[in-house]
N, C-alpha and C positions, 0 to 999 in steps of 0.2 A: 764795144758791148761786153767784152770779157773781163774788160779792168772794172766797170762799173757792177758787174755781177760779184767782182770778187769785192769790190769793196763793201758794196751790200750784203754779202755772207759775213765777211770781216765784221762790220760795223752788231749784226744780231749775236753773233758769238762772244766779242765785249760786253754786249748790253747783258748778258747771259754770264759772265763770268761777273759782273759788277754788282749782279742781282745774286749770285750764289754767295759773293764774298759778303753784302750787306747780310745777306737772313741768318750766314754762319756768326757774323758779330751779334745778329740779335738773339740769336740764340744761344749764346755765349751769357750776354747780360741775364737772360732770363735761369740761364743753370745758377749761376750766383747768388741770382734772390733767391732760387728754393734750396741749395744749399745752405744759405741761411737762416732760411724758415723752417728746415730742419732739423739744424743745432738747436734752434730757440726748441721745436716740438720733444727733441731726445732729452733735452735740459730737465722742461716741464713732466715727462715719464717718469726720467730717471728721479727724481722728487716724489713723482706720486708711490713710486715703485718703492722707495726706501721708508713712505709713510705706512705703508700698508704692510712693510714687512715688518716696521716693529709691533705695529697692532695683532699680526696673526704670534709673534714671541709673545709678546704677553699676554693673549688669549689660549695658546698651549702652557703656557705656562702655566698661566689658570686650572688651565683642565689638568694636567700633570699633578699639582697639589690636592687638586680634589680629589685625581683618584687615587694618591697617595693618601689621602685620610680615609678612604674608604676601606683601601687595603687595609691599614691600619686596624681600623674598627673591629672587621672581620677579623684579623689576626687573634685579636683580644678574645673576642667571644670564643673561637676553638680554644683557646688554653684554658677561659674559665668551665668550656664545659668539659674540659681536660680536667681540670682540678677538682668538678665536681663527680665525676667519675671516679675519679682516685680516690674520693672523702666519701663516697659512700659504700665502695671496695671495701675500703681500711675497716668503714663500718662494720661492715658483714662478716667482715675477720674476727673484730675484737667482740661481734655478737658469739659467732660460733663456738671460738676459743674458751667464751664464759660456758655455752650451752656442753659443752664438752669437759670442764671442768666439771660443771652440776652432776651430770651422767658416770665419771668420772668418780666422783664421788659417791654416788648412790650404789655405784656399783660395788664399790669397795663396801657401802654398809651392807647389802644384799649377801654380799659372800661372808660377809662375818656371821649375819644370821643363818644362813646354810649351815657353816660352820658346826653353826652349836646346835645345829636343828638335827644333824649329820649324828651329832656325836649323843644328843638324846636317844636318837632313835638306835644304834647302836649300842646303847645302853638296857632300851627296851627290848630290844633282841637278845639277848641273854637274859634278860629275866624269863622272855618267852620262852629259851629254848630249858630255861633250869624248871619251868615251869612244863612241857613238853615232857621231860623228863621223867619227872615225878608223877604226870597223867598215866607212862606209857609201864609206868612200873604197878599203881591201882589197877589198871588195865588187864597187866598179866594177873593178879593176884586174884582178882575178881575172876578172870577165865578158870585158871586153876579151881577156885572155891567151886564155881559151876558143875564144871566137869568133875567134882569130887563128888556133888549134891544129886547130877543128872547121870551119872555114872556113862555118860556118854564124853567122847572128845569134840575141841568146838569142829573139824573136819562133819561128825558125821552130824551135828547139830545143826550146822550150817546147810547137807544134804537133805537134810529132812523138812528146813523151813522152806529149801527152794521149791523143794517137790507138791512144799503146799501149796506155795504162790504158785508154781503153776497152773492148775487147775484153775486156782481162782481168776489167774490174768487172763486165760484163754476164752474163761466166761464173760469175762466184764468185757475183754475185745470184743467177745463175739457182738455182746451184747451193744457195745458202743460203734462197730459197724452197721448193724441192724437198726439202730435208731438213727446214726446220721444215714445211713439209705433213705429212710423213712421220709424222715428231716427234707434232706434233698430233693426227693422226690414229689412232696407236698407242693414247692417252691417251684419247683425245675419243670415237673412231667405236666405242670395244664401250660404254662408257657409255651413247652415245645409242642404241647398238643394242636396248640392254636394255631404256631407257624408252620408246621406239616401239614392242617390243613388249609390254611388259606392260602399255601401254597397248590395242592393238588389240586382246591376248588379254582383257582385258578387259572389254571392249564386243561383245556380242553381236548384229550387225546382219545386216538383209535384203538381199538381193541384187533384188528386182523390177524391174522396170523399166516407167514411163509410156510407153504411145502416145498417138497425137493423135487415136483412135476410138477410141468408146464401143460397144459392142454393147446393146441394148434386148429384150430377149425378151420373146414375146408366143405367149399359149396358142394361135392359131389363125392360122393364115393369113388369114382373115373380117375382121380387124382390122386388117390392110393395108389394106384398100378402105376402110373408116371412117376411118383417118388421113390417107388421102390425099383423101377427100373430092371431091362434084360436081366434075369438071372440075381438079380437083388444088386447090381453093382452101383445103383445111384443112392440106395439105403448105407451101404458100406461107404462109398465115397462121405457120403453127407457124415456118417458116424465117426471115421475116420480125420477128416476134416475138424471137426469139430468137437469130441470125444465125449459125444453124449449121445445116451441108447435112445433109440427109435422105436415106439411100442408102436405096433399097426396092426389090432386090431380088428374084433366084429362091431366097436363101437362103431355109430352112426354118426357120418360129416367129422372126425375127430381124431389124431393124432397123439398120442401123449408122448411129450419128450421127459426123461429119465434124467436126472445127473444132481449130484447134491455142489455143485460149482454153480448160482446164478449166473455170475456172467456169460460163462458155457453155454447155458441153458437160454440165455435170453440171444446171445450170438446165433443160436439153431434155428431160433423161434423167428427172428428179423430175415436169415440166411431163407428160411423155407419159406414167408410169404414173399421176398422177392424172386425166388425162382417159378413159386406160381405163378405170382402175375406176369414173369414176364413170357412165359410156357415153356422155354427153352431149358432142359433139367439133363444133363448129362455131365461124367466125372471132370471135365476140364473148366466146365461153367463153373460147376459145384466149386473148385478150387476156389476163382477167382471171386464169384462172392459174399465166399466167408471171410477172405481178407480184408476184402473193402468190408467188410458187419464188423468185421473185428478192431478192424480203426475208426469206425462212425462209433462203435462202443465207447472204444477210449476215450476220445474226444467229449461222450456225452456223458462222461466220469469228471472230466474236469469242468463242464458243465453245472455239472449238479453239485460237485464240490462247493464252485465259484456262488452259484444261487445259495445253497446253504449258510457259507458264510455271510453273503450279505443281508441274509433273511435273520439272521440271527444278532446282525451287526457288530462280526469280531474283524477287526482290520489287522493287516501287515503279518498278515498267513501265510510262512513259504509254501510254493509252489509243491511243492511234493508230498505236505501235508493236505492241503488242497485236495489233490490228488489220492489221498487214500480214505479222507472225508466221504470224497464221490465213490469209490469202492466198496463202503458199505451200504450202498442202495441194494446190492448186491449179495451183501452176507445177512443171514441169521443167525442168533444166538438162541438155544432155545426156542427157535420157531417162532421169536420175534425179529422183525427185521431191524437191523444193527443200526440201519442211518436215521429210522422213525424212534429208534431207542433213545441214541446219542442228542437227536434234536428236544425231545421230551426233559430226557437229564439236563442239558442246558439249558432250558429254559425252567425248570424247575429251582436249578440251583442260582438264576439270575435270579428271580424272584427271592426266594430263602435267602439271600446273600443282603438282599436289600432290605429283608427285614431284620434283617441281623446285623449290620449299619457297615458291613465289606462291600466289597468293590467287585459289582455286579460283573461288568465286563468283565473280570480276571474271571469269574466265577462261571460263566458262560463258555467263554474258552476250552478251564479246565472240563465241565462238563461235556461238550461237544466232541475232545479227545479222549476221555478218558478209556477207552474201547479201543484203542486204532491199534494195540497191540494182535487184536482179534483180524486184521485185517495182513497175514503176513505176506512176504514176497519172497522170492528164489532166493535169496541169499539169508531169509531171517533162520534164527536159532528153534527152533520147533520145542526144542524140550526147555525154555524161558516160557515162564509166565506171564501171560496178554500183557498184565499189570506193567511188568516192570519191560519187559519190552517197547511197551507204547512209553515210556519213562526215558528209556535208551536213545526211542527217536526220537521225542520231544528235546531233550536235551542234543543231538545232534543236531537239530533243525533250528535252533538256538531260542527255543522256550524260556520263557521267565521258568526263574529255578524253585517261586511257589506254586506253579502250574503243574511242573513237573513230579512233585514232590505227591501233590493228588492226585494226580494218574499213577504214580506208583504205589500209593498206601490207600488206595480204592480198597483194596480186599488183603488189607493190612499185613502185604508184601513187606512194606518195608514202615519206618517208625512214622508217626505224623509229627508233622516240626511244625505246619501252621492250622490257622482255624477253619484254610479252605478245604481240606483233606477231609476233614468229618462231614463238611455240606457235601462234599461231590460223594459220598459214600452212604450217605440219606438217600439221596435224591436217587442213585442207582438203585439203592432197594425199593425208593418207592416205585419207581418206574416198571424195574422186575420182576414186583409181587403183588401188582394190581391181579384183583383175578381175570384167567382171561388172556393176560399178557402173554403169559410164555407155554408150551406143552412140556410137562415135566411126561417124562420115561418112570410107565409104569413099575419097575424092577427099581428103580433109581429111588422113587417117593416111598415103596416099602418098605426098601433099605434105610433111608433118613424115619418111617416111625420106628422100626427096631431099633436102631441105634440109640435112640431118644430111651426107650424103655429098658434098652440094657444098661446105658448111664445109671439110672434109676435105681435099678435092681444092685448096683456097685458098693453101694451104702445097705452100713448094717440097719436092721431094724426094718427094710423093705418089704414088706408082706404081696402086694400086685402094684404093678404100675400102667398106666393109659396110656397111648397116645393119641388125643381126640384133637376135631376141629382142624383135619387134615395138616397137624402138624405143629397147631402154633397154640397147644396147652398138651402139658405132662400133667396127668392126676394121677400121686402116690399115694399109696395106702400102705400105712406101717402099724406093727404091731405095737399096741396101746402101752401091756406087761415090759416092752424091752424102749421105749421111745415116750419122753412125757413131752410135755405143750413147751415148752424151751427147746428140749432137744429138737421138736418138730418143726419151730422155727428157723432154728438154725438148718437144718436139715433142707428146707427148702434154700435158702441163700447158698448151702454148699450146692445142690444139684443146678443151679439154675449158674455159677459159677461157673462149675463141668461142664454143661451143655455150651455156654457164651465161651469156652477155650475152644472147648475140642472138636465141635460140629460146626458146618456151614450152612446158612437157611436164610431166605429170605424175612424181613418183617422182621419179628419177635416169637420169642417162646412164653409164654407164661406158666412157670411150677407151683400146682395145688399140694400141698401135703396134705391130708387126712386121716386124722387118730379119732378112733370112736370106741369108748368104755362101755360094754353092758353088762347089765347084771341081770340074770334070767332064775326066775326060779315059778315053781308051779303048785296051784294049790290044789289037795285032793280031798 
């Protein structure tokens, strides 16, 4: 069993080495054919591959020539616009060269004719001056003859003709100011008549008038003894507090607070009806609220500032002008109140501004300020004029500098440099000379008619002088014998001169001169 097993493994393992040796020989055969199918395919490549190489050579070739003709081309055309360049350079050269030539030449004929123009005129100057000469020598000869004939020298000759012309020129001046017044005035005074008024007609304003006392009404008499307090110490506290006098009299229901300070007065007046209502009146209350009145004041100072401005419509108002805008609710001038003034005057000189073809807004502004020097504080200069004070602050507060200029030359402080300066100086008068407006001081308005009639009396030939129409006409009366109808003219232009320097007034003056000749005789 074991031999026939082994032969049997034997016999498959032959069969197995006979089969591996056959498929290695057929495998064999078969590398040979594709080895030689290979040569044949590398053969056939390498053919195509040397075809197509020379096809891409002489297709770069190609293209290499072409674009070497193209460089080419190119090449050509820079140089000839190179060359044209250069030919039209050269041109420009041998233009200018000629044009400089020509100029060149002209110039050289130009100096020649100077030359001899030089030497003419050189020529004529000595004739002038042999000619000068011989004027300056007839001249003396002639003086001399004169002064032998006039038995006078030309010195006094010459004295005596001045002194005639004198005379004569001061009459024809006078006389040539008197007519262009006239002149101008024809022209000028209905024009401006017409814008004054349609300016006033315009503006619709109050007539009221501030005192320096406030009245306090109070429901009961009962309420006098409470204010005035044990021994008078809540009258004193309140007075002291507040530094304005307390009258408590026999009036009935009524109080009158004293003090020429509004805001003072109006502080008293808010301080006493809250201590009424609320009944509690004694020196420590008293303190506390005058302070609280006295800061509800402030507060309703920039209030009314803030309203004013925008009711008027001036914008980019500092704060601190603001602030003393609302201050003159406060103040009177004249015993009109300052803030009802200044709103008037701005709005007067808006209008007159606009008819006058300036620039309303500037115009409105400077009016609204023109006063705020009237409104001073702890630290202002007291003996500076409103004018140029409100001028100082304008300009600190950083005003346009023609705002500034008409607030200062309002009451012709200082020079006028623009056209807004004489509106805001209108407009003030009109404002301050309505009747009505202001309470002049009996002693004060006497004083302005004397003054008026002494001006008057200053000029020779015065015989009486008036002062009618509470101020705003002077009627002279001069003697006939020593003043004729020229002189009387003139007479009234000098005085009404005098008056416009040297006096302040609202409105205008108007001077009548009056010369009357009779002759009287009686029949018997």
């Amino acid at each position: 069993m074991d031999k026939s097993i082994i032969f049997a493994v034997g016999g498959v393992v032959l069969g197995l080495i006979i089969g591996f040796v056959i498929s290695k020989i057929l495998e064999k055969n078969n590398a040979s054919k594709l080895v030689k199918e290979a040569k044949k395919n590398a053969t056939l490549i390498l053919k195509e591959a040397k075809i197509e190489g020379e096809t891409l050579k002489k297709d770069k070739m190609l293209q290499a020539k072409e674009k070497f003709l193209e460089l080419k081309s190119e090449h050509e055309k820079v140089i000839l616009s190179r060359d044209k360049k250069m030919a039209e350079a050269e041109k420009r050269t041998r233009d200018k060269e000629s044009q400089i030539s020509s100029e060149v030449s002209r110039t050289k004929k130009i100096n020649e004719s100077l030359e001899s123009k030089i030497k003419n005129y050189d020529h004529k100057l000595d004739v002038l001056e042999n000619k000068q000469e011989d004027v300056d020598k007839m001249h003396k000869r002639q003086v001399q003859q004169l002064e032998v004939i006039s038995s006078l020298s030309a010195e006094e000759a010459k004295e005596q003709l001045v002194e005639s012309l004198k005379g004569e020129a001061k009459n024809d001046a006078m006389a040539y100011v008197q007519s262009a017044a006239e002149e101008a005035k024809l022209t000028a005074e209905q024009d401006a008549k017409k814008i004054i008024i349609n300016t006033i007609q315009r503006i619709g304003t109050e007539e009221a008038v501030d005192n320096c006392v406030s009245v306090f009404n109070i429901e009961s008499d009962d309420v006098k003894g409470r204010i005035i307090g044990r021994e008078g110490r809540n009258i004193r506290a309140i007075e002291a507090a507040t530094g304005v006098e307390i009258i408590v009299d026999d009036t009935p229901e009524a109080i009158i607070l004293s003090c020429f300070d509004s805001v003072r007065r109006e502080v008293a007046r808010l301080s006493l009806h809250k201590l009424v209502t609320d009944g509690r009146i004694h020196p420590a209350r008293i303190e506390e609220i005058v302070k609280k009145t006295q800061k509800q004041i402030e507060q309703e100072i920039i209030e009314v500032g803030k309203r004013t401005v925008i009711d008027l419509g001036i914008h980019n108002l500092n704060p601190e002008l603001i602030k003393m805008v609302g201050r003159m609710k406060y103040r009177s001038s004249y015993g009109q109140n300052l803030l009802q003034h200044s709103r008037e005057v701005a709005k007067l000189c808006g209008v007159m501004a606009a008819e006058l073809g300036l620039n309303p807004k500037i115009a409105k502004r400077a009016g609204l300020l023109h006063d705020i020097g009237k409104v001073p504080d702890a630290e202002a200069d007291m003996e500076t004029p409103h004018a140029i004070l409100g001028m100082q602050w304008a300009e600190k507060y950083g005003e346009n500098a023609e705002v500034c200029n008409a607030i200062g030359a309002h009451h012709d402080e200082i020079e006028m440099t623009t056209l807004l300066a004489p509106v805001i100086q209108v407009c003030d008068a009109i404002s301050g000379a309505r009747p009505g407006a202001r309470r002049q001081v009996l002693d004060s308005y006497i004083q302005r008619l004397k003054d008026l009639e002494d001006i008057a009396f200053g000029f020779n030939g015065v015989k009486k002088a008036y002062a009618i129409q509470a101020g705003r006409e002077l009627r002279v009366i001069v003697e006939s014998e020593r003043v004729d109808d020229q002189k009387a003219a003139d007479l009234s232009f000098s005085i009404s001169q005098k008056v416009q320097t040297d006096m302040t007034y609202p409105g205008q003056v108007k001077v009548t001169v009056i010369r009357e000749t009779r002759a009287v005789n009686i029949a018997k």
